[in-house]
N, C-alpha and C positions, 0 to 999 in steps of 0.2 A: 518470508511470506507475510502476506497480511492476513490478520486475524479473519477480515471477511472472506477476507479478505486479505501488508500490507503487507499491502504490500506488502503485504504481504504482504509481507511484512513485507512491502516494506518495502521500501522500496529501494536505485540507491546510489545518486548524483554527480558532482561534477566532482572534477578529480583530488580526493581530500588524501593524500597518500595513499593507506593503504587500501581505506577507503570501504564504507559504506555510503550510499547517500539517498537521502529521504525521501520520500514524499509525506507531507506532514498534515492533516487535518486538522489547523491550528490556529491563533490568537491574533487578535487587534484594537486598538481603536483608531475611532476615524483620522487621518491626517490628511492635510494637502502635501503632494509629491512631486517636486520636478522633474526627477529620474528619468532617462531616456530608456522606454521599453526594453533594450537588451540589457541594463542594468539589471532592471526590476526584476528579469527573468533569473536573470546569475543570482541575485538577492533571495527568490522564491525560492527557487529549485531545492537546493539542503531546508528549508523551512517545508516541502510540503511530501507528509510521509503518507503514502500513498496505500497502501497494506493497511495506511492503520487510522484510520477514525479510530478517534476514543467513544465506545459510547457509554452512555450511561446507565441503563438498561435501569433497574430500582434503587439506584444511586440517588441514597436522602429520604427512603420512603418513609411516611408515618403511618398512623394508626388509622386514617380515616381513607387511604387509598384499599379503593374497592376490592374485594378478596376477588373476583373476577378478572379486576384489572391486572394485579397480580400473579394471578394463574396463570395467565393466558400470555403476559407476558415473558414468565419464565419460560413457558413454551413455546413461545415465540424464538426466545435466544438457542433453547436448545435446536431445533433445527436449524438458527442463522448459522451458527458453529460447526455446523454438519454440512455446512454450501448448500441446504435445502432452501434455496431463497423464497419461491412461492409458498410454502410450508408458513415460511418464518413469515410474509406480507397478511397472511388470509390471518394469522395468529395477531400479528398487530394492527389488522383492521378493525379486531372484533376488539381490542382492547381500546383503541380508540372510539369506537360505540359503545362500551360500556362506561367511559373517562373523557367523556371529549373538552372537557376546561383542561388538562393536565398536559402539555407542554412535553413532556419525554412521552409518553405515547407517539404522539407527530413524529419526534425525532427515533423512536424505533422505527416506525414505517418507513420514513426518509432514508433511512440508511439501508434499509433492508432493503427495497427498490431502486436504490443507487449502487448498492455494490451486487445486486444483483446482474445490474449490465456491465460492470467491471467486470465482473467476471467471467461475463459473457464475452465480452470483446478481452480474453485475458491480459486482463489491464493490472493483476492482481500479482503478477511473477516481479520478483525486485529486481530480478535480473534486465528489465527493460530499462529500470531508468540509470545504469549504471556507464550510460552516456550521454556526453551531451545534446548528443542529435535530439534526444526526447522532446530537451526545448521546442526544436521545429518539428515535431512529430506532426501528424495531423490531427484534427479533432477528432474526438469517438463521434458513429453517426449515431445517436439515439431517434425512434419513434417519436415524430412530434407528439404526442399524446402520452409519451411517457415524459418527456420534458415540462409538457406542462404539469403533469402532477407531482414531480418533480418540485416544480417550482411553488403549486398549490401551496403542498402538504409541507415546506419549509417556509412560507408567510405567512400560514397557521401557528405552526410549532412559533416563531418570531414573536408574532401576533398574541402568540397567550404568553408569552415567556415576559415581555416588555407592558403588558397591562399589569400586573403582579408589581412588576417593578415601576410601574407610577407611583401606583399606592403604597410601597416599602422600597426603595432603592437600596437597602440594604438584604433582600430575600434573597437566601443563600441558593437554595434549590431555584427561584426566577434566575439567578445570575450561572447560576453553572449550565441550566439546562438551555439560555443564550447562548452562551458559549460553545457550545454543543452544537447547536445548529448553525451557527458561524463556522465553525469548523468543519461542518458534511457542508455548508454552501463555499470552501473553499477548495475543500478535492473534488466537486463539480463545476467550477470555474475554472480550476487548473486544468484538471485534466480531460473533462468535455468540450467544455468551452474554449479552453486556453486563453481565456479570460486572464491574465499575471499581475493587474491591479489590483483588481475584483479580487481576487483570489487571494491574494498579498494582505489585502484587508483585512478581509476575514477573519483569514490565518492570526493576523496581529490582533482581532477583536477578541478571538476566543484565548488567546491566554492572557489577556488584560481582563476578560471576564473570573477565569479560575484564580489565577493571582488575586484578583479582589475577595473570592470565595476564600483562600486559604486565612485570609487577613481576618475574616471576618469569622472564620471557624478552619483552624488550624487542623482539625481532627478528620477534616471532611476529607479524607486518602485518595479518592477518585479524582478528586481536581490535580493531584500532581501528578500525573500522568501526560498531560496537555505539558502544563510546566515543566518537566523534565526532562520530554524529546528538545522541547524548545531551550533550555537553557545548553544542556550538552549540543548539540545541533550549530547554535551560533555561536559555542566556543572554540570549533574546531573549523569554522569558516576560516577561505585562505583571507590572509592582512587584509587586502584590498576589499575585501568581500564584510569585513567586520566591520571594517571602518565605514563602512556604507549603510553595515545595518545598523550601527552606533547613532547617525545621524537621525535618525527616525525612532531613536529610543529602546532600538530592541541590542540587550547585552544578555551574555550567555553565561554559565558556570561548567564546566564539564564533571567533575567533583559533583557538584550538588544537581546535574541532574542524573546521574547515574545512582544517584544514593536515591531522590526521586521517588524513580522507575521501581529498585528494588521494595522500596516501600511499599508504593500502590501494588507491585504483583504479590508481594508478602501475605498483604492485610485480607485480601479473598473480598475486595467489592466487587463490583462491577466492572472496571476499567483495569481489572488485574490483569486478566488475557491478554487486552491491549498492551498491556506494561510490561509486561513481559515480552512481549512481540519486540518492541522495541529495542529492551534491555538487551534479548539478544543481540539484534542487529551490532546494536553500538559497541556489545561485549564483541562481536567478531571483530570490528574496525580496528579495537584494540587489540586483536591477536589472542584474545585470551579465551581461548577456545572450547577447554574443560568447561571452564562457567557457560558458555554460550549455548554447551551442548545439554551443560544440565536443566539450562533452562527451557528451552526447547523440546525435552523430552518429558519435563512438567505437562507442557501445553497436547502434546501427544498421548500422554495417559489419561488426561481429562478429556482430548476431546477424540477419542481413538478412530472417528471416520472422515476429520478432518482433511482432504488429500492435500489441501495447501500446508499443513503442519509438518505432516509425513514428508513434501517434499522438501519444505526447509530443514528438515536433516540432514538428505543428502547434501541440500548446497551448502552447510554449511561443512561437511565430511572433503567435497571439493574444494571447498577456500580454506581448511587448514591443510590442503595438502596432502589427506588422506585418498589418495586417489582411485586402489584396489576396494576400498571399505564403501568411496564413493559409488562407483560401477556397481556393487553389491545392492546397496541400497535403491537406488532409478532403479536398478532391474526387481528388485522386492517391490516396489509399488506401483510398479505396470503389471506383475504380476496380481499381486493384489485388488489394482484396478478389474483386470480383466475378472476375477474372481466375484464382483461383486460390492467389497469390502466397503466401498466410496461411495456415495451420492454423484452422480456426476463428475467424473474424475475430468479432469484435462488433460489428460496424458499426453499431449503435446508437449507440456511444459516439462515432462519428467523425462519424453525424447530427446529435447531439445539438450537437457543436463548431461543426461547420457551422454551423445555425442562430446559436451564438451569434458566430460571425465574421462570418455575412452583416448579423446584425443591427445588429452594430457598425459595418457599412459603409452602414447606413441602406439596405437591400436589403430593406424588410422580405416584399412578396409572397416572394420566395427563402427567408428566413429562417423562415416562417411553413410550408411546404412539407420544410424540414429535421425541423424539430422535430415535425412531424406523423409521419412518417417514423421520426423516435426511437420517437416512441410507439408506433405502428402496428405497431414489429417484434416480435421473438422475447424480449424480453427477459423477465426474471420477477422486473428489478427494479422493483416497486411506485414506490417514490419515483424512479428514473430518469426512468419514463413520467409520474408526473404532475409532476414538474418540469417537459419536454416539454408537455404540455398546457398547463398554466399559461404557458409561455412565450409558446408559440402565442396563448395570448387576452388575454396582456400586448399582443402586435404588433398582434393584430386591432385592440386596445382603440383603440392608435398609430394604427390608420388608419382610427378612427371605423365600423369595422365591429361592431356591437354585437352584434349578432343570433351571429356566428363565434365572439366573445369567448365570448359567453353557453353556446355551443356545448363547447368548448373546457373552459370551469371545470365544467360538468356529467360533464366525460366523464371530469375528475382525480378530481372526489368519489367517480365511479363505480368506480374504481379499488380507492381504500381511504376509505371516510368517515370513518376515524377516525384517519384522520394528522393532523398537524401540515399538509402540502401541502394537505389537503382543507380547512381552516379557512380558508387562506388564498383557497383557490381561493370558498369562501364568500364575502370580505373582498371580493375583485372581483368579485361576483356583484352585491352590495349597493351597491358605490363603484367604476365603470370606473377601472382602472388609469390613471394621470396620468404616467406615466414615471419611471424612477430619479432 
C-alpha cells in the first residue's frame, strides 16, 4: 500500500521476476531527451512509486518555525495517516496561514489534496500497477478546480522553495523541500496526467535534489528515502531498461538502497512511514517475507486505523503463499471495516484480495462471490471493476459455467468498451478462459 496512500505502497510494474514494481514519487534534473514516448514510459514506470510520495512533514525544522505551525501540522499528518484526507487539508491550510514563506507547508497541503483523489479513484492499491496495461490506463478525471489548485499550491511550494535557493544554492531544507514538490508533481503527471516526460523529469529532479542534500548534510535521514527507492529501483531494471536509464545518468545500487530505506525508517523523521512502505515492498520482491512482515506490522501499530496498512498485510500473507492466513486476514478487515474501525475504508480493494486468495485456494464458488462484491461496490475505479468482472468469468469459465462467464465479460465491456480490460473481456467471450 501506499503510505497515503503507495501505493500504496506502492505500487508495482513491469515484469521484474518475481517482481514488485513501483510507482515512484521521485528525482531529476533538466535534460534534453530523444526517447521515443513508449521508451520513456518502460523507463518511468519502475521509477515512479505510486503508494509512496516521500513527504517531509517537519523534516529539518528549527527553532523559529511557528509553534502553531507545528502543531497544526503534526495534526495535520495524524489524520493524513488515518486516510482522513479533508481532516488532514483544513489542518494544513491553517498551517499554511499561520507560515505562508515556508515551502513544506505548500507541499503538505499538495499531497494531502492529491492523494486525496488517489484515493478516491483507488489509485492507491499496488495491486493495479502490477501490469503493464497501467501504461495505457486512462487518465484520473479530476475536477477542474481541484487541478488548478493542484497546480496553484505546487508553484507556490516551487516558488518559495527556489527563491531561498537564489540567495543560498546550498540551503539544505530549500533543496529537499524542492525535491519534494518535484516529486508529488511527478505522481500527478504520471498518474493524472499521464504526462511520462513531465513525470520522468521530475522524478529525476527530486533525487538529484536529496542526493545534493545528503552531500551537503549527510545526517539529514529523510532525504534517503527518495534516494533509496531510486537507487534499489534502477538496479533491478531489466538490461535494456538500465542501459537506457544509464544514458540519461540515472544508475542504481540495490545494496545501498535497501540499507537506505532501513535507515530512514529506523531513525523515526518524517519520511520513516514512507521508508518503510517501500522497504517492504522491495523486502517482498526479494522473497524475504519475515522481514517484510515485520515491517509492515511496524506501520499497523503506529498507525492502527490505517485500512491501506491493514490491507498490505494480507497482500502481502497472499504473495508469500500464505493463503488460509490470507483469506483470514481480507475477511478480519471487512469485518472490521464494517465495524467502524477505519476512516473510510475501501473495501473493494480488500474484495478484490479476497477473491484472489480464495481463488488461489481453489475456492472458486467463494472466489467468484468476492470479486463480484469488488465490482458491485462504490468504487469509480473503471478498471478495478472490470478486473473484478473478468475475474469472476475467468472462475466461472474454471467451473465450466459458461452462460455466468459470458455474463461476467459483458458486464466489464459494459463498463468501459474502450479499455484495454474490455478487449480482453472480448478475447473470453470468443475463447473460454483455459486457466493461467
Amino acid at each position: 500500500m501506499l503510505s497515503g496512500g503507495e501505493n500504496t505502497v506502492l505500487a508495482l510494474l513491469p515484469r521484474l521476476g518475481h517482481r514488485v514494481n513501483f510507482l515512484i514519487a521521485g528525482p531529476m534534473t533538466p535534460y534534453q531527451c530523444s526517447f521515443q514516448p513508449a521508451r520513456v514510459k518502460m523507463l518511468f514506470l519502475p521509477l515512479f512509486f505510486v503508494v509512496l510520495r516521500v513527504n517531509v512533514a517537519l523534516a529539518g525544522d528549527t527553532p523559529t518555525t511557528p509553534a502553531t505551525f507545528d502543531a497544526l501540522t503534526r495534526s495535520g499528518f495524524e489524520h493524513y495517516y488515518s486516510l482522513e484526507y479533508d481532516k488532514a487539508i483544513s489542518d494544513f491550510q491553517k498551517a499554511v496561514e499561520a507560515n505562508s514563506d515556508d515551502a513544506r507547508g505548500y507541499n503538505h497541503l499538495l499531497e494531502a489534496i492529491l492523494f486525496r483523489e488517489l484515493y478516491k479513484h483507488d489509485a492507491l492499491d499496488t495491486s493495479l500497477y502490477t501490469q503493464e496495461s497501467f501504461l495505457n490506463s486512462k487518465q484520473i478525471v479530476l475536477d477542474s478546480a481541484v487541478k488548478q489548485r493542484i497546480k496553484d499550491v505546487g508553484d507556490k511550494a516551487l516558488a518559495l522553495s527556489e527563491k531561498r535557493l537564489k540567495s543560498n544554492p546550498q540551503d539544505v531544507q530549500a533543496l529537499y523541500s524542492r525535491g519534494v514538490t518535484r516529486g508529488l508533481r511527478s505522481t500527478y503527471m504520471g498518474l493524472v496526467e499521464k504526462a511520462w516526460f513531465s513525470a520522468l523529469k521530475n522524478a529525476l529532479g527530486s533525487r538529484s535534489d536529496h542526493e545534493a542534500v545528503l552531500t551537503l548534510k549527510p545526517d539529514f535521514t529523510d532525504a534517503k528515502t527518495v534516494v533509496g527507492i531510486h537507487n534499489y529501483i534502477v538496479a533491478v531494471l531489466p538490461l535494456k531498461t538500465k542501459i537506457l536509464a544509464s544514458i540519461i545518468g540515472v544508475t542504481g545500487d540495490k545494496k545501498k538502497g535497501l540499507q537506505y530505506l532501513a535507515e530512514a525508517g529506523k531513525a523515526g523523521g518524517e519520511s520513516s512511514v514512507d521508508a518503510r512502505v517501500a522497504l517492504a515492498l522491495f523486502l517482498r520482491r526479494e522473497q524475504r517475507y519475515s522481514e517484510a512482515v515485520t515491517v509492515v506490522q511496524s506501520l499497523v501499530q503506529e498507525h492502527p486505523r490505517n485500512f491501506l496498512f491493514a490491507l498490505e498485510q494480507a497482500n502481502l500473507a497472499k504473495d508469500a503463499g500464505k493463503g488460509l492466513a490470507a483469506v483470514a486476514a481480507y475477511r478480519a478487515l471487512l469485518d472490521a471495516s464494517k465495524d467502524g474501525k477505519y476512516p473510510d475504508p475501501h473495501v473493494e480493494l480488500a474484495q478484490f484480495g479476497l477473491g484472489e486468495a480464495l481463488r488461489g485456494q481453489n475456492r472458486y464458488p467463494e472466489a467468484i462471490q468476492a470479486y463480484e462484491a469488488a465490482a458491485n461496490g462504490s468504487t469509480i475505479n473503471h478498471e478495478l471493476r472490470q478486473r473484478a468482472l473478468i475475474a469472476a468469468g475467468e472462475v466461472s469459465d474454471l467451473l465450466a459455467k459458461r452462460e455466468d462467464a459470458l455474463k461476467q465479460y459483458r458486464a466489464a465491456i459494459a463498463v468501459d468498451s474502450s479499455s484495454d480490460q474490455a478487449d480482453l473481456a472480448r478475447r473470453y467471450m470468443d475463447k473460454p478462459y483455459k486457466g493461467r
